[in-house]
C-alpha positions as CSV (number, residue, x, y, z in Angstrom):
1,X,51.7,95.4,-39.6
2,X,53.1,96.5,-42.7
3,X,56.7,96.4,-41.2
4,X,56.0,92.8,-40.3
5,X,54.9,91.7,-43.8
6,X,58.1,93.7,-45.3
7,X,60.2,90.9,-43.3
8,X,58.7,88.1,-44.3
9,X,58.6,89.3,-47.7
10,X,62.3,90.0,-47.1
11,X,63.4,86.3,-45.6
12,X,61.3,84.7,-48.1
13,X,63.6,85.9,-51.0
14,X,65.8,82.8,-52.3
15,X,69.2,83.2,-50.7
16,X,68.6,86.4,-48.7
17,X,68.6,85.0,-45.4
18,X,71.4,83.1,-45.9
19,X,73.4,85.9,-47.4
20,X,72.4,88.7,-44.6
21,X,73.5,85.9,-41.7
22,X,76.5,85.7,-43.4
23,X,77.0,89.2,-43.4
24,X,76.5,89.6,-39.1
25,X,79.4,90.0,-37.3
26,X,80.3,87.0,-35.5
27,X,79.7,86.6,-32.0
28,X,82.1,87.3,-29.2
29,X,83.7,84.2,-27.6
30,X,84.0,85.8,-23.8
31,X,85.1,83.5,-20.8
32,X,85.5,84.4,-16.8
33,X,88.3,82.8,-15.1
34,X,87.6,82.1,-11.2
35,X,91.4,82.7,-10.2
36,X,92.8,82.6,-6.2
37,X,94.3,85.4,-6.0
38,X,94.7,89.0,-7.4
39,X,98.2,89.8,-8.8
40,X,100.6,91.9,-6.9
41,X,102.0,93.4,-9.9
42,X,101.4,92.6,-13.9
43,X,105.4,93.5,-14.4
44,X,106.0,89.8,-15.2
45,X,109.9,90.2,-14.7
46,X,109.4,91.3,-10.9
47,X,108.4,88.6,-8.5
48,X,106.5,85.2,-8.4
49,X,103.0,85.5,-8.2
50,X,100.2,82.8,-9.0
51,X,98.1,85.9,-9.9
52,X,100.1,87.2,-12.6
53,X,101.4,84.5,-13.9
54,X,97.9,83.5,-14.8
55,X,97.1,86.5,-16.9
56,X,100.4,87.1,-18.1
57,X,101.3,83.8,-19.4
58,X,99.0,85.2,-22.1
59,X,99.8,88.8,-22.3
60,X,104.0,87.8,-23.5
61,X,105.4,85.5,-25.3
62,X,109.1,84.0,-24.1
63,X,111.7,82.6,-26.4
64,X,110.7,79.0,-26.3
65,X,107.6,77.2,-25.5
66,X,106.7,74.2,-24.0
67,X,103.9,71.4,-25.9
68,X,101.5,69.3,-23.9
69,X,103.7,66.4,-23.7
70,X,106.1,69.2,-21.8
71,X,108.8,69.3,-25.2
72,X,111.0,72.6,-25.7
73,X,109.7,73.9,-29.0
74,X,110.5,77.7,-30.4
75,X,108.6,80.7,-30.1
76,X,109.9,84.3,-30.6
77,X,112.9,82.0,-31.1
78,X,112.7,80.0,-34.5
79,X,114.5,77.0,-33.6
80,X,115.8,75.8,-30.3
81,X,119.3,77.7,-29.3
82,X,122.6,76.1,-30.5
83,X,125.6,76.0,-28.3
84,X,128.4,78.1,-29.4
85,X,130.6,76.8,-26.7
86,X,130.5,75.8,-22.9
87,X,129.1,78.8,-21.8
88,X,126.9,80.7,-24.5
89,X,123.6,79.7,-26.3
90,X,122.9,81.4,-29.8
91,X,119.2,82.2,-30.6
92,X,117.9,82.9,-34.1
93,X,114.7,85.5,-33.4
94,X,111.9,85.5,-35.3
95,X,111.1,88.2,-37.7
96,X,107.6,90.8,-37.9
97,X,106.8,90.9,-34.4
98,X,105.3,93.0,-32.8
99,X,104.6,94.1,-29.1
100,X,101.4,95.2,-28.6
101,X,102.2,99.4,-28.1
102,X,103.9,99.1,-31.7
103,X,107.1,98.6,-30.6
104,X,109.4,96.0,-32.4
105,X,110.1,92.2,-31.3
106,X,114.2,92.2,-31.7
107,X,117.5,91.4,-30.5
108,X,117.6,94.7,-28.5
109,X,114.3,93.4,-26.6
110,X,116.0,90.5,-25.6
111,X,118.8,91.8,-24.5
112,X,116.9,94.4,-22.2
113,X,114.9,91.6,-20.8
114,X,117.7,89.5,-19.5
115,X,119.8,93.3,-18.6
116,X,116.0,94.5,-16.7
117,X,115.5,90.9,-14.7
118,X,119.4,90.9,-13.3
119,X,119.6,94.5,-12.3
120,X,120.5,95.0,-8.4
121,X,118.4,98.6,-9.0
122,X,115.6,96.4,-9.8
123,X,115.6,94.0,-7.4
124,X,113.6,90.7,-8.9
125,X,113.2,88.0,-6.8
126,X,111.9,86.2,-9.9
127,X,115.0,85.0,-10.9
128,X,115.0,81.4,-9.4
129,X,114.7,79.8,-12.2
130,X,117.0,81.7,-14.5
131,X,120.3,81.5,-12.1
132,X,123.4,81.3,-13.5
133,X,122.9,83.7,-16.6
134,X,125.4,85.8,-17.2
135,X,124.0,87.8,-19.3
136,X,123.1,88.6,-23.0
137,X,124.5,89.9,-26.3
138,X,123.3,91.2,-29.7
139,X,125.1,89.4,-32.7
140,X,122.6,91.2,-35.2
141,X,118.9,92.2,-35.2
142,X,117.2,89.1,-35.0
143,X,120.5,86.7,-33.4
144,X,121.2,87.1,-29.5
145,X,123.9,85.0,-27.7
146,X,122.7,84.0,-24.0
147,X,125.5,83.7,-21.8
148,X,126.2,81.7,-18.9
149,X,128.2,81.6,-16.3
150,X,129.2,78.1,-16.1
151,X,128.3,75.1,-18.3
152,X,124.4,74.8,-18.2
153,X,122.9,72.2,-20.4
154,X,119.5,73.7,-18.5
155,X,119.6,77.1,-20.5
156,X,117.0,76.4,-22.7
157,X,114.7,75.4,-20.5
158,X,115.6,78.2,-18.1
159,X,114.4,80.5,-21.4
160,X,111.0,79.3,-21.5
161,X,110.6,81.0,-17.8
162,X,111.8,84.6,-19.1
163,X,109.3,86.6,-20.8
164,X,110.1,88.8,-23.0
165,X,109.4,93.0,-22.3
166,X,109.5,96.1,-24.6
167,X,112.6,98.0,-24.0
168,X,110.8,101.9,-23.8
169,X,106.8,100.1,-22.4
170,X,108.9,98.5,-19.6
171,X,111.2,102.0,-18.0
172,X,107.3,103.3,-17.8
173,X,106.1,104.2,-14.4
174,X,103.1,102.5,-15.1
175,X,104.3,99.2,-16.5
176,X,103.4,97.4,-13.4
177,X,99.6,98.1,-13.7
178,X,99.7,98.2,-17.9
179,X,101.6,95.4,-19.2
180,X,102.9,95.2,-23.0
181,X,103.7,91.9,-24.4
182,X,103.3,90.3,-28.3
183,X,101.5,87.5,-26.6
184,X,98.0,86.4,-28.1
185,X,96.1,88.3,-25.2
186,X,96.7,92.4,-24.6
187,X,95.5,94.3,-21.4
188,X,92.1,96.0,-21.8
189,X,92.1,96.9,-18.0
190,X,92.8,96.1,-14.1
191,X,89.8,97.3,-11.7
192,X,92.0,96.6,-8.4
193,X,90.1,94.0,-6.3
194,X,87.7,92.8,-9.0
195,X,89.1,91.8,-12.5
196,X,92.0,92.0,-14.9
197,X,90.7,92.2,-18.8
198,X,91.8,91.2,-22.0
199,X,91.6,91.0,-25.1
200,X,92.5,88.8,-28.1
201,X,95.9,90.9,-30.4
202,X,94.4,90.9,-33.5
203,X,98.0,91.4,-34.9
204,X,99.4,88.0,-33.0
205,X,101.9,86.5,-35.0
206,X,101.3,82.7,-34.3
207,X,97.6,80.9,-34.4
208,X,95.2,82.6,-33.6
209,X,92.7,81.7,-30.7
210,X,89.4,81.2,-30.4
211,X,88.8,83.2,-27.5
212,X,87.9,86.9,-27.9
213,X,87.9,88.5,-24.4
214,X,89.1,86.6,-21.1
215,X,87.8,88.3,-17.4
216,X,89.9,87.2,-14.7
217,X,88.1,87.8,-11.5
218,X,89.7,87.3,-8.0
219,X,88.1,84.6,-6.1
220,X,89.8,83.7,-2.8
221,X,86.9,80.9,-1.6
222,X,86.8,77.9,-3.4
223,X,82.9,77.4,-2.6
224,X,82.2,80.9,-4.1
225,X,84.2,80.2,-7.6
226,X,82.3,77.0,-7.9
227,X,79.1,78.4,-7.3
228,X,79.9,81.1,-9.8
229,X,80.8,77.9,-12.1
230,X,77.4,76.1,-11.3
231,X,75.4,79.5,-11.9
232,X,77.7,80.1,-15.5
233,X,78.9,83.4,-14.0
234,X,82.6,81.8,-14.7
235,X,84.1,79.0,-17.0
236,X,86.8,77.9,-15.2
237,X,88.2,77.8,-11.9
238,X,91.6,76.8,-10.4
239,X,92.9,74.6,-7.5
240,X,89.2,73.0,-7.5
241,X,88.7,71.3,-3.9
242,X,88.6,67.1,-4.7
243,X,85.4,67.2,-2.3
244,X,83.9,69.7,-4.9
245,X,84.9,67.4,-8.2
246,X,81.0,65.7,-8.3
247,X,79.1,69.1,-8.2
248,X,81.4,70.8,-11.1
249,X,79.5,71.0,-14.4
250,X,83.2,69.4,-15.9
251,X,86.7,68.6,-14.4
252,X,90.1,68.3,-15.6
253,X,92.5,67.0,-14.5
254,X,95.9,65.2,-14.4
255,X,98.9,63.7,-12.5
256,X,100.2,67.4,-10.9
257,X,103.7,68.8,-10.1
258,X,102.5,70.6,-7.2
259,X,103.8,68.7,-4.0
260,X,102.3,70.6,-0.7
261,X,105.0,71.0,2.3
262,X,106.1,74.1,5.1
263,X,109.4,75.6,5.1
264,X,110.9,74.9,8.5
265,X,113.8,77.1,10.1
266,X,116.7,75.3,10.8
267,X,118.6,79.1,11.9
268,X,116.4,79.8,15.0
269,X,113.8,79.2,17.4
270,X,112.8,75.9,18.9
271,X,112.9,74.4,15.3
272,X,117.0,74.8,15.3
273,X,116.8,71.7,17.1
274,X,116.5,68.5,14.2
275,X,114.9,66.6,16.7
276,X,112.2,69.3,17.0
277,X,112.1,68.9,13.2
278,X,111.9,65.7,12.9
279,X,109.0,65.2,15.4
280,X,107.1,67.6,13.2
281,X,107.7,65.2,10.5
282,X,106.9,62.2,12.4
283,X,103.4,63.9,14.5
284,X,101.3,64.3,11.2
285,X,99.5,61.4,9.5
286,X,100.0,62.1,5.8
287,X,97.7,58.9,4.5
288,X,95.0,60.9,6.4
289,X,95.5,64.0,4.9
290,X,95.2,62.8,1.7
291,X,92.5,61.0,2.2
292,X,90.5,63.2,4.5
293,X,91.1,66.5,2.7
294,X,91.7,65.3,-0.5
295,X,89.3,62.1,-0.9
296,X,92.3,60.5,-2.6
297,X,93.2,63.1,-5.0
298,X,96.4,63.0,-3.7
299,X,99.5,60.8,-2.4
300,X,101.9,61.4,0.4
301,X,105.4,63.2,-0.7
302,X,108.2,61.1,-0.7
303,X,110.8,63.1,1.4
304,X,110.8,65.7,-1.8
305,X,109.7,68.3,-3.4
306,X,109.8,66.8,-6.7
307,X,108.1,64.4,-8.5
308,X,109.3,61.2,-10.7
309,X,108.6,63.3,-13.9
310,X,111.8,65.8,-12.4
311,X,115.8,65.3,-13.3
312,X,117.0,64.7,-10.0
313,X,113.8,63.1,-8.0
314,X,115.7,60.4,-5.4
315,X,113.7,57.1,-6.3
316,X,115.1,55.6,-2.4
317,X,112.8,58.1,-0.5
318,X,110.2,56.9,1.3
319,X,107.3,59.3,3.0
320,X,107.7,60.3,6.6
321,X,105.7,57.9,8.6
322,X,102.9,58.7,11.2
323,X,105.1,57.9,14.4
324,X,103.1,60.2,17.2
325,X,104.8,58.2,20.1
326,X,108.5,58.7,18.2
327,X,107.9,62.2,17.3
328,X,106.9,62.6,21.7
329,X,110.1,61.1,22.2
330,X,112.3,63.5,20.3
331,X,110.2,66.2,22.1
332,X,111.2,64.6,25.1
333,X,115.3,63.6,24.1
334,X,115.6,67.6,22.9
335,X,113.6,69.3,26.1
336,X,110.8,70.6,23.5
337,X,108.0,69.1,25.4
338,X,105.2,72.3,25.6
339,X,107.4,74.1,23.0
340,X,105.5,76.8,21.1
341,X,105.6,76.7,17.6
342,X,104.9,79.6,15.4
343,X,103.1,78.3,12.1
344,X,102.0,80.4,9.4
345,X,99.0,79.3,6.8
346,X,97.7,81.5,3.7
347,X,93.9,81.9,3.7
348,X,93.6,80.7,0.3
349,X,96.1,80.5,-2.7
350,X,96.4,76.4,-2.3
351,X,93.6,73.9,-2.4
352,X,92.7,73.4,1.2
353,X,95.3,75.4,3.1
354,X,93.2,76.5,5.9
355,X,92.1,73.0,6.7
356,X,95.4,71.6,5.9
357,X,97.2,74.2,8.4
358,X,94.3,73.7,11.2
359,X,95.2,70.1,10.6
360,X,98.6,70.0,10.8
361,X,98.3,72.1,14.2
362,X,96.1,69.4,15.6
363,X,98.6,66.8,14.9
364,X,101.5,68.6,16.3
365,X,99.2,69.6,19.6
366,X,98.4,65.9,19.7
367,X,101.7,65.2,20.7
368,X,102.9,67.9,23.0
369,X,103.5,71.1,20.7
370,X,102.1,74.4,21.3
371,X,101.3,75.4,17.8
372,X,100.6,79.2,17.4
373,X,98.8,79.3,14.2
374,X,98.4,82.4,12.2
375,X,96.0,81.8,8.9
376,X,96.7,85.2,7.4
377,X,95.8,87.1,3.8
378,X,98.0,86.1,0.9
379,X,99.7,89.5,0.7
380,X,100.5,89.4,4.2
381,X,102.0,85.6,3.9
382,X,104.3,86.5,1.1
383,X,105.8,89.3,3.3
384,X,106.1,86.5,5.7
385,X,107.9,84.0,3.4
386,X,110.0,86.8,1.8
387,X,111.1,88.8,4.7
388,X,113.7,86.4,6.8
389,X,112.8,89.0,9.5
390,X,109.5,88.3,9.8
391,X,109.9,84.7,8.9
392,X,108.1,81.9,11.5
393,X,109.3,79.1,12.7
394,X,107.4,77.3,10.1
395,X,106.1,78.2,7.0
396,X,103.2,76.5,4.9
397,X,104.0,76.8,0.9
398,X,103.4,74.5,-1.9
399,X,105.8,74.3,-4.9
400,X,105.3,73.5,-8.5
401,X,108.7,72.4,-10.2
402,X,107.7,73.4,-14.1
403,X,111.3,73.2,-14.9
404,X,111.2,70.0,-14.3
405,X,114.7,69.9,-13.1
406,X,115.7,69.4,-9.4
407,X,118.4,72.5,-9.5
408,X,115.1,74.9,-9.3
409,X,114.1,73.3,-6.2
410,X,117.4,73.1,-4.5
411,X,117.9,76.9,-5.6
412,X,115.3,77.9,-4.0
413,X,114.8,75.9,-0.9
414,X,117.6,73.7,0.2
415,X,120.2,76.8,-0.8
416,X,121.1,78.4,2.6
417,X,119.6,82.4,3.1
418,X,123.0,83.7,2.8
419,X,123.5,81.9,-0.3
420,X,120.6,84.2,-1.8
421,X,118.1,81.3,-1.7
422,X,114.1,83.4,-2.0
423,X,112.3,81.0,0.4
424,X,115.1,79.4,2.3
425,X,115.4,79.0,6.2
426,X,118.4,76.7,6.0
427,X,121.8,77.5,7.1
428,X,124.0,74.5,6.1
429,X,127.8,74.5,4.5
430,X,127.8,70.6,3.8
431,X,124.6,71.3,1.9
432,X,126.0,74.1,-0.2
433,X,129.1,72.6,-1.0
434,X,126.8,69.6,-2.5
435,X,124.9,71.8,-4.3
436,X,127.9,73.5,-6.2
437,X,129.2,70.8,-7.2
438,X,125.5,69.4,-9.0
439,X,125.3,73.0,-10.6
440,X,128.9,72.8,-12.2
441,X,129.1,68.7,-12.9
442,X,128.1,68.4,-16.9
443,X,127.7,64.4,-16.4
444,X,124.1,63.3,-15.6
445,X,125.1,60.4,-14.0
446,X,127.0,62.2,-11.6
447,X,124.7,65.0,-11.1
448,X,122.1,62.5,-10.5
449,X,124.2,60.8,-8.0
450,X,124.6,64.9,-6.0
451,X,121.3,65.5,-6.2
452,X,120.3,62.0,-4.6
453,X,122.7,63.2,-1.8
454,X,120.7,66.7,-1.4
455,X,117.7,65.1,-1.3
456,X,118.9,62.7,1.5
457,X,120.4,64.9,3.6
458,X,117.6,67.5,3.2
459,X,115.0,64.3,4.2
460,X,117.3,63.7,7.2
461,X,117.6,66.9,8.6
462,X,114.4,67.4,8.0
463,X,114.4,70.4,6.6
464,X,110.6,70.3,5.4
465,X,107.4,69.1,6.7
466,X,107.3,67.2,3.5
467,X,103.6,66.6,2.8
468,X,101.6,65.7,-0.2
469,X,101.7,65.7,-4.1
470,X,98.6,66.8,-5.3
471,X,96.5,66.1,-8.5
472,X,96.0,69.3,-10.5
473,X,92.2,69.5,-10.6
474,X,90.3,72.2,-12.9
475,X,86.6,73.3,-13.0
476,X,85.4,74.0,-16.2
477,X,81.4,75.4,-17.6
478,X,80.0,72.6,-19.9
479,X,80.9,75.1,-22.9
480,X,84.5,74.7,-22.3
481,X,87.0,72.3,-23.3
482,X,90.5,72.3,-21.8
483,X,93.3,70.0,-21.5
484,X,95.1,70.4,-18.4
485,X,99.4,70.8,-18.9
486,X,102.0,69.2,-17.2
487,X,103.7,72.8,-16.6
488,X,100.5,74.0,-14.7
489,X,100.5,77.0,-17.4
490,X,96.3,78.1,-17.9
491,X,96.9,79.5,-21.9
492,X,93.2,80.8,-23.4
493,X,94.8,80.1,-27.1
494,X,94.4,76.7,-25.8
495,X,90.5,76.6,-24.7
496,X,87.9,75.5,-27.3
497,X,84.0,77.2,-26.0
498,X,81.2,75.4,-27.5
């Protein structure tokens, strides 16, 4: 009793109360993130990986940055780069930096980055979007000249893509599992098969967030992560399903860059034939799919991978059209009728890929194909995309062009394998000889004008099951406020929590 009266007592002194809440430590802003898929590696030089591009897009920081209206702005760099001549980019470094083991932020850094990703020892297959870089120089401490090996008016924007590692952190046998950036976000921990932690860098050098910790906890079903959302066990989720948007506490969304498709072999098997490829094309009803699946969250593709908001989208292109008794006749005209199809799916990764793969295989059985259809683990259908000896017939991917520049697309998919395209199944001189010519041609006119061509020729030799482009939709807890960005990046210095 007499402890009790000593606390009223105590908050009934003028100002007391006021000044002993003022003197509690603030309260920890912690969210959960409901992501698809665990990382395969937190080295963020190695491969692409939804997973780790998620965490690490906060763990490092890269040279330049891009706003929410998708403008090049600086970063580690203080300015964007100026152009020394046709073939190297100067960038002025900012000074004080930090990474997060102590190490310094300086030219040498850079330099090791852009060494570390090229290196045939090290064998990146993240380098997609960075082709064509020679390589990189120190001028002085905080000055590095980017090289090139041809004239690239896209190097800047190739920068924003390369983040930035600690020379002695990075040669560590453990780099993979610990990463090291000077981001606004450092690694706490990774419990394999549950979470990835971190922490806000009190040392950051930019502004600092308002988020203190961030949990990132690997959810493969889309029905579990919003459940988790409904309950409050997480505060966002990604890829939400469009038939899940009304039962989300809060949604955002936006116009998206992601356009759905599957990779189709033109080198072997039953799909060498283009009339095999282009009944594929012609079986599936994309209206449907987009209606069905996607309660019109979504639009059929028009013969690209690209979007309007790309250098290089072909404004002629039209979507395939549902033709089932044209795509029987091609199956007929190319002795494919009964053909077996192999056709490989990921579990999860995508919004509704097992649906859209069961789908797909109904249209194509509609009309005469066997499909084989293997709905497999994410791990096991990147070994399947990556490994051309393992590759199927067809291939079920989904492709987000953040460089917003048709030359990352072409790179990677229309390039043929032996050109050292990642995720190609082409074979095709006529194509390659287009695309040289777009890579080296300074004029955008004229570049335009090539990549119209590749687009074309990649529509009429159907090269793709071209798809749909689908809305980016995001589930959010009722304390969080989020603006989705036109790059598809998730940055926690950009979440407000109520």
């Amino acid at each position: 009793m007499n402890a009790y009266r000593r606390i009223v007592r105590t908050l009934a002194v003028p100002g007391l109360m006021a000044a002993t809440l003022a003197a509690a430590p603030a309260r920890a802003v912690d969210v959960t993130l409901a992501i698809s898929s665990e990382p395969s590696t937190l080295d963020p030089q190695k491969t692409f990986d939804g997973g780790e591009r998620r965490v690490n897009d906060n763990v490092y920081d890269t040279l330049l940055q891009r706003n929410l209206k998708g403008e090049l702005a600086p970063s580690l760099a203080t300015a964007l780069p100026e152009r020394i001549n046709d073939t190297t980019w100067r960038f002025k470094l900012r000074q004080g930096v930090k990474f997060h083991n102590g190490e310094a932020f300086n030219a040498d850094a850079v330099v090791h980055s852009v060494t570390r990703i090229f290196d045939p020892e090290y064998k990146s297959t993240a380098t997609g979007d960075l082709t064509g870089i020679k390589g990189a120089q120190k001028v002085d401490d905080f000055t590095v000249d980017v090289m090139t090996t041809r004239l690239d008016t896209l190097l800047p924007a190739r920068m924003y893509w390369l983040k930035i590692v600690p020379v002695n952190a990075s040669k560590q046998a453990d780099f993979a599992q610990k990463p090291v950036g000077t981001g606004p976000y450092r690694f706490v921990e990774w419990q394999r098969g549950s979470h990835v932690l971190l922490e806000k860098n009190p040392d950051y050098w930019g502004e600092k967030p308002q988020v203190d910790r961030a949990r990132y906890r690997f959810v493969a079903e889309a029905g579990t992560a919003l459940s988790g959302l409904i309950a409050g066990e997480f505060d966002f989720m990604e890829n939400l399903p469009p038939d899940f948007v009304k039962r989300a506490p809060k949604v955002a969304r936006r116009k998206g860059l992601e356009h759905s498709f599957s990779i189709i072999s033109t080198i072997s098997g039953p799909t060498k034939d283009v009339r095999v490829r282009q009944a594929l094309n012609y079986a599936v009803d994309k209206d449907a799919l987009a209606e069905s699946l996607f309660e019109g969250f979504a639009a059929p593709a028009r013969g690209q991978m690209i979007g309007d908001q790309s250098f290089g989208y072909n404004k002629s292109l039209q979507a395939w059209p549902y033709d089932p008794a044209k795509a029987k006749a091609l199956l007929k005209e190319a002795g494919a009728e009964g053909v077996t199809v192999e056709f490989v799916v990921p579990s999860s990764r995508w919004p509704k890929t097992r649906e859209m793969g069961e789908a797909i295989a109904g249209y194509w059985q509609a009309v005469g194909i066997k499909p084989d259809l293997k709905i497999v683990e994410f791990s096991q259908y990147l070994q399947r995309l990556r490994d051309p000896a393992v590759r199927p017939n067809v291939i079920y991917a989904s492709h987000n062009n953040a460089l917003l520049e048709a030359e990352r697309t072409v790179q990677n998919f229309y390039r043929s394998k032996s050109k050292g395209a990642a995720s190609s199944s082409v074979e095709d001189p006529v194509m390659d000889e287009i695309i040289a010519k777009a890579e080296n041609e300074p004029d955008n006119a004229r570049r335009q004008a090539l990549y119209d061509q590749i687009m074309k020729r990649g529509y009429d030799e159907a090269m793709f099951l071209y798809l749909l482009n689908t809305e980016d939709i995001f589930g959010l807890s009722k304390r969080v406020t989020w603006e989705p960005r036109l790059d598809n990046k998730v940055f926690l210095a950009e979440m407000k929590v109520n």
